[in-house]
Every structure is written in C-alpha cells, then in structure tokens.
C-alpha atoms as one frame of an Amber mdcrd trajectory, in Angstrom:
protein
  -4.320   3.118   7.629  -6.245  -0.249   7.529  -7.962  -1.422   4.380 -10.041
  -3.967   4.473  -9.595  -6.700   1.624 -12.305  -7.284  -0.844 -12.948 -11.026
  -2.444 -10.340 -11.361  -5.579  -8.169  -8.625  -4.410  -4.288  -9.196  -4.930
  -1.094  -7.236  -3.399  -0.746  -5.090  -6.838  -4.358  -4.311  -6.829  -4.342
  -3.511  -2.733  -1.534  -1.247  -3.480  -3.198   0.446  -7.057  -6.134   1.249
  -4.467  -4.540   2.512  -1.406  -1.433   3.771  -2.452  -1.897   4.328  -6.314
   0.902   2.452  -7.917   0.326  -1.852  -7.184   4.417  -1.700  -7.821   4.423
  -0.614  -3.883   2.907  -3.744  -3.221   6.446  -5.123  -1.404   5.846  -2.149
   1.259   2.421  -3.257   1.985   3.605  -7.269   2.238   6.667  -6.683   4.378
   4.273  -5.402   7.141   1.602  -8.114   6.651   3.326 -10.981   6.902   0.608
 -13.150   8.429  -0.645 -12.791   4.703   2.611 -13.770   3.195   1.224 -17.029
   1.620  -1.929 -14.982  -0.071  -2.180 -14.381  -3.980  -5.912 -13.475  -4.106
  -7.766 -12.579  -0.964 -11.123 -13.974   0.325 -12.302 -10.927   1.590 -12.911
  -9.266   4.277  -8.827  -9.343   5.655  -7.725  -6.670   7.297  -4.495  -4.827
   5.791  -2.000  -2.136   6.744  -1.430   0.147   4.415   2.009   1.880   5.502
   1.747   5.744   6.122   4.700   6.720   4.282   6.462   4.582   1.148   9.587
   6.119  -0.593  10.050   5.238  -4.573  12.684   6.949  -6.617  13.379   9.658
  -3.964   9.727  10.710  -3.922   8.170  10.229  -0.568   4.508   9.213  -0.866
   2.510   9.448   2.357  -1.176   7.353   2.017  -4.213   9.587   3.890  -6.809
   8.597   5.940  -9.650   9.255   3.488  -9.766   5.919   0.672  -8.022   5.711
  -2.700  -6.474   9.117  -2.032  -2.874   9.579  -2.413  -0.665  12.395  -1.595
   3.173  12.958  -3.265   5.605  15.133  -1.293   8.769  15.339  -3.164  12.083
  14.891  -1.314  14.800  16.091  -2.494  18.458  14.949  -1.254  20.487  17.708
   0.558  23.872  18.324   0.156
C-alpha cells in the first residue's frame, strides 16, 4: 500500500494512520530509506506502508482501503 504524506506528518503519526499503532513506525522506515533523514514531512511524499508487520506474535496485515487495519492472530506451533 502507498500513502501519500501530508505536510507535518511524522513516522509515528504515518504509522498511527496506516497501520494503527505509530510504535510500527521502524517497519515503515526500514523500507523507505530514501526518507531516512525526514522528521516531519513536506507533503505530498510517497510512502510504503508494508502489507504485513508482526508485533508481539500478532501478525497485522494493513488493507487497501485507508486507516483500516486488520489483526490476525498467530499463534506459535509446537
């Protein structure tokens, strides 16, 4: 998913919007490094939001529609 930045947007916020916790924020950076030396955004960027992010054993995939957010719980086998 691409989101496209709006002025005064930061990584947390990006993440809080797309992804719906802005602690995720270090999965969105590590595949936008051309934006690596951003801390607010002019607007107007165009971001990657990754598909899937995993935090605490919970998979969270990101959907296609905006600011939605769906949580499929993993759990380990064995």
């Amino acid at each position: 998913m691409i989101y496209r930045t709006t002025r005064g947007d930061t990584w947390d916020s990006i993440a809080y919007k797309t992804l719906g916790d802005e602690f995720l924020m270090d999965d969105i950076m590590e595949i936008n490094r051309e934006y690596a030396g951003y801390i607010t955004f002019d607007g107007g960027e165009n971001i990657t939001i990754p598909e899937v992010v995993e935090k605490d054993g919970v998979i969270i995939a990101a959907s296609e529609a905006k600011n939605s957010v769906v949580s499929v719980i993993s759990a380990p086998w064995g």
